[in-house]
C-alpha positions in Angstrom: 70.3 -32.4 -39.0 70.9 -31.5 -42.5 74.3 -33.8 -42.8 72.0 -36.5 -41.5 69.3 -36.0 -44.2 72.1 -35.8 -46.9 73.7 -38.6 -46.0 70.7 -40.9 -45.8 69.3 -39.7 -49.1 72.0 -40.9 -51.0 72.6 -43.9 -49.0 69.0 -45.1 -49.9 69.5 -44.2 -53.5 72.7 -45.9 -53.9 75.7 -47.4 -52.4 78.5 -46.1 -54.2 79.7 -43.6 -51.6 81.7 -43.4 -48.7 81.8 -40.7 -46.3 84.7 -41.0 -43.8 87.7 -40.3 -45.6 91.3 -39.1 -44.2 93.7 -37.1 -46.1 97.1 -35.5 -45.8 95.2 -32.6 -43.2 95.2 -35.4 -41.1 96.9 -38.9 -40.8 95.9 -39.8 -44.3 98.5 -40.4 -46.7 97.5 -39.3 -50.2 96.0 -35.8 -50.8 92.1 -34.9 -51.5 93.0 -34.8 -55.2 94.4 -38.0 -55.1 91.8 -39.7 -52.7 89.5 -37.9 -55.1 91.2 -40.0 -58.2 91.1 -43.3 -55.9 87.4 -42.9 -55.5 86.4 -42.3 -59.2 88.7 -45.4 -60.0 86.9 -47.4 -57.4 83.6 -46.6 -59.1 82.3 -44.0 -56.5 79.4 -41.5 -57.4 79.7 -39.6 -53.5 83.1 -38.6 -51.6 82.8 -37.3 -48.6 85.9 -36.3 -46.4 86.4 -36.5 -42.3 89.8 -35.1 -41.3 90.1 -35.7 -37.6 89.3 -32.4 -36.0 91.7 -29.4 -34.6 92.0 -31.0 -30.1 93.4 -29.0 -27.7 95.6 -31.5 -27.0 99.1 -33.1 -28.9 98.3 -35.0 -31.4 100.1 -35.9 -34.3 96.9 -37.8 -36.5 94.7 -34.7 -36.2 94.8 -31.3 -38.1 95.3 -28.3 -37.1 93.0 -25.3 -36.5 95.2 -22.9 -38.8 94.8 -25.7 -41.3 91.2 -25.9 -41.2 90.4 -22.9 -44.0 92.8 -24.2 -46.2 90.9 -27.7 -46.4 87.6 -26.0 -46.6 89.1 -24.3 -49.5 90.4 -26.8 -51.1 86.9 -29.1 -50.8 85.7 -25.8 -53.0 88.6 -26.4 -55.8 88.1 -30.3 -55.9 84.2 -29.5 -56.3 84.9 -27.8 -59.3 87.7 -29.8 -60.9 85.2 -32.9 -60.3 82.4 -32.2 -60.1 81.1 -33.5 -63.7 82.5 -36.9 -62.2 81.9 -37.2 -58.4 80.1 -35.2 -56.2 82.4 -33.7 -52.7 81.1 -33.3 -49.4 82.7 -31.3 -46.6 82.8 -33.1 -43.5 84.9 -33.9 -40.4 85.6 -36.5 -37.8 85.6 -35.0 -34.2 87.0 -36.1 -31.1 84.6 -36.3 -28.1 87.2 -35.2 -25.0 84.5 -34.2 -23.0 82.3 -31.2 -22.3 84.9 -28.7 -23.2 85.6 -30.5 -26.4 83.7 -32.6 -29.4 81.0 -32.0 -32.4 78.8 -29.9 -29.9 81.1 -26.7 -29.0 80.6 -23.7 -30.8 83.9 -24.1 -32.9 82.3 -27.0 -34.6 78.9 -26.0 -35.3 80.2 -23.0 -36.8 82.4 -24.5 -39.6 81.0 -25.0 -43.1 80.5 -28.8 -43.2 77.8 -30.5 -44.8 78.1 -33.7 -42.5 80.0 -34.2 -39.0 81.0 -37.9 -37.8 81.4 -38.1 -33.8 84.1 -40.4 -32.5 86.0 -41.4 -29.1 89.5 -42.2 -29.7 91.3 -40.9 -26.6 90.5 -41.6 -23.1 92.0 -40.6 -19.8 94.0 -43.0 -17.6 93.9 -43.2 -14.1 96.5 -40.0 -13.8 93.7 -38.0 -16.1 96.7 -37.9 -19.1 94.8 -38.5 -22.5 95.9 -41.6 -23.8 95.0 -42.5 -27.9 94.0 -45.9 -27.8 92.8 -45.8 -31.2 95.9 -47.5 -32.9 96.7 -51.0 -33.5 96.2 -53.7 -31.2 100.4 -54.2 -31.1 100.4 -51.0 -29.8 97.3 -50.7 -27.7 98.8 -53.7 -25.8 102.1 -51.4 -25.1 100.1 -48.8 -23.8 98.2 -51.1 -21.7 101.1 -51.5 -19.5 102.8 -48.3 -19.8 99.0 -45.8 -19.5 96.9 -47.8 -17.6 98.0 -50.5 -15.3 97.2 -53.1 -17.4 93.7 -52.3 -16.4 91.3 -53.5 -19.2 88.1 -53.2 -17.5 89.1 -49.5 -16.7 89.7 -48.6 -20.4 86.6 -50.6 -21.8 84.2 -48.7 -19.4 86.0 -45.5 -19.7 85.3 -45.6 -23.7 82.0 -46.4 -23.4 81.1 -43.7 -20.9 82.8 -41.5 -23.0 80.8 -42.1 -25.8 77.7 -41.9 -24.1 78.5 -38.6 -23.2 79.1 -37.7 -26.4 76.2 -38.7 -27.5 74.1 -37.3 -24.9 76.1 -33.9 -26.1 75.4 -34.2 -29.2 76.0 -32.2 -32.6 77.5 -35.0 -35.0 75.3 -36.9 -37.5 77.1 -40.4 -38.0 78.6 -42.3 -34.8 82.2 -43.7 -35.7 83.3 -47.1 -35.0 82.1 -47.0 -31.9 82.5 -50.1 -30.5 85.9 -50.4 -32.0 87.8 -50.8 -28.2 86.5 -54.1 -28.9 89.2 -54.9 -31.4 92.1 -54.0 -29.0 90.5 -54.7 -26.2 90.1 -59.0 -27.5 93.5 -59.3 -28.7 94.5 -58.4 -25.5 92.7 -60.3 -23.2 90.9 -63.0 -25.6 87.2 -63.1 -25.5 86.4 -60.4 -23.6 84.3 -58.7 -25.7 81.6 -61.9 -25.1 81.6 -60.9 -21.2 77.9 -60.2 -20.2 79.1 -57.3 -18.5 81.3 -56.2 -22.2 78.0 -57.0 -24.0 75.5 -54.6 -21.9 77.7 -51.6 -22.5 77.2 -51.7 -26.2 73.5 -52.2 -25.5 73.5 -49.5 -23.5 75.4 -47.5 -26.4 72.8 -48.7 -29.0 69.9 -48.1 -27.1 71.3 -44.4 -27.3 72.1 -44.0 -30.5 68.3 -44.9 -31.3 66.8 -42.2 -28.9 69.5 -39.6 -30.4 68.4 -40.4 -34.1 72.2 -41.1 -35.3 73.5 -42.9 -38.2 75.3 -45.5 -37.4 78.7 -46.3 -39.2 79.6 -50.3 -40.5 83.5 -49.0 -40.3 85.4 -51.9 -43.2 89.0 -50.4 -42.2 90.1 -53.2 -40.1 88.8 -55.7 -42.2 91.2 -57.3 -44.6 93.1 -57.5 -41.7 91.2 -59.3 -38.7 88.0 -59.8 -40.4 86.0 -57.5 -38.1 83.6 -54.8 -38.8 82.4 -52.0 -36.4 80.2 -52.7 -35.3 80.6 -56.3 -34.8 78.8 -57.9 -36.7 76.6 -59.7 -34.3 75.3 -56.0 -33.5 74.0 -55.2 -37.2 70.7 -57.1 -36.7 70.1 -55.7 -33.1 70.6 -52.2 -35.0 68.2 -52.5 -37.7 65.5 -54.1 -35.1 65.6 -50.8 -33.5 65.5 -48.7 -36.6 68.9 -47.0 -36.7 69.8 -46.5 -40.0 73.3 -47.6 -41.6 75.8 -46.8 -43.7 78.9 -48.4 -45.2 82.1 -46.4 -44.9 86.0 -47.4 -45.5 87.5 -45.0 -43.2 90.2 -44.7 -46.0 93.4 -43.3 -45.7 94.8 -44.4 -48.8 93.6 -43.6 -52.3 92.9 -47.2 -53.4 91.3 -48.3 -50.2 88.4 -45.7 -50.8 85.7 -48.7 -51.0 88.5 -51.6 -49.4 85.9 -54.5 -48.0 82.7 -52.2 -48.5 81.3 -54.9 -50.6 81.3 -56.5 -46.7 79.3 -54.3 -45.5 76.8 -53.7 -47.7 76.5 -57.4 -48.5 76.0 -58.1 -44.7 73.3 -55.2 -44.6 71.5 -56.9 -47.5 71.4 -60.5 -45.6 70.1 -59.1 -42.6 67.5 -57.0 -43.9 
């Protein structure tokens, strides 16, 4: 893929970039311009943005599909206000709902992006409803009870089959967070993400990501906050073993968090290597 070529070009050449970025189109909560400023304060030389994608289902974190023209549009403005001073990519985060829906469907391959990040962040519950269990652990534990029975095992499995779906599917160039149901998943049942059975799923999930040639993300959103990467970190040397290549992104959603704990990351990266 072309995004995929971009993105690794720059990543080998430097590491002052960060390509999953979230804006007011989306649940962010600063405009480009200003996550633009944030970025060139932080030091950044690359910007590139992921609004989550139009679903065909509620949603109040992603954008619209009436919205989508006006961010394209705006990308193009930015470019040219900046551009002596950091360079803007056009990219998006989209939801994997299953074969009807994510980075492979026509609508997605057809928009102007430069770069498309691939991500599971609803699942069904045992009713089929769509259920976001994306959010924080507080309130991945309420849904727990009120979604799904209080059925862990269900949701765990559930997001990883997803995701290998959605990688079999393909169409997207970086995977995001994706073992990130790991986070809620251990704060609410302790240690489960060391269960044998826990452990083979993300294998499972790595060994495809290597046939499928994906970037993988290190996602640093989450952590200032419960000092935890995704992946895990006891994943990163299993990654590089296999030669999947890696990148360092913030998942920012606020202007001075464009590069928040990427110095993490990268540091990790350089340890293991």
């Amino acid at each position: 893929m072309a995004g995929r070529s971009l993105i690794l070009d720059i990543s080998e050449k430097t590491d002052r970039y960060n390509f999953h970025t979230h804006t007011q189109f989306c649940d962010g909560r600063a405009s480009m311009e200003e996550m633009v400023n944030g970025a060139i304060s932080s030091g950044l030389k690359y910007l590139g943005f992921s609004p989550h994608s139009p679903i065909p289902i509620e949603s109040k974190c992603n954008m619209s599909k009436a919205s989508v023209s006006s961010y394209i549009a705006e990308i193009s403005r930015l470019k040219d206000l900046y551009g002596d001073k950091i360079e803007i990519f056009a990219g998006m985060e989209v939801d994997f709902l299953g074969e009807n829906w994510g980075p492979s469907i026509d609508y997605i391959k057809n928009l102007p992006l430069d770069f498309r990040i691939g991500s599971v962040h609803f699942i069904k519950n045992q009713k089929g409803e769509y259920v976001d269990i994306d959010g924080r652990p507080e309130s991945f534990i309420v849904k727990m009870a009120d979604c799904f029975d209080n059925d862990i095992r269900y949701v765990i499995e559930r997001f990883y089959a997803q995701t290998l779906s959605m990688i079999e599917a393909g169409g997207f160039d970086i995977i995001g967070h994706f073992d990130k149901i790991g986070l809620n998943a251990s704060k609410y049942a302790p240690g489960i993400d060391n269960e044998r059975w826990y452990v083979d799923l993300v294998n499972d999930t790595i060994n495809a990501i290597r046939k499928a040639g994906l970037i993988v993300e290190i996602n640093t959103k989450h952590y200032s906050a419960y000092q935890r990467l995704f992946p895990d970190k006891r994943y990163i040397k299993d990654l590089i073993s296999v030669g999947i290549p890696l990148i360092v992104n913030s998942d920012a959603h606020y202007p001075e968090l464009t590069d928040a704990s990427r110095d993490v990351g990268l540091s990790l990266l350089d340890r293991v290597v």
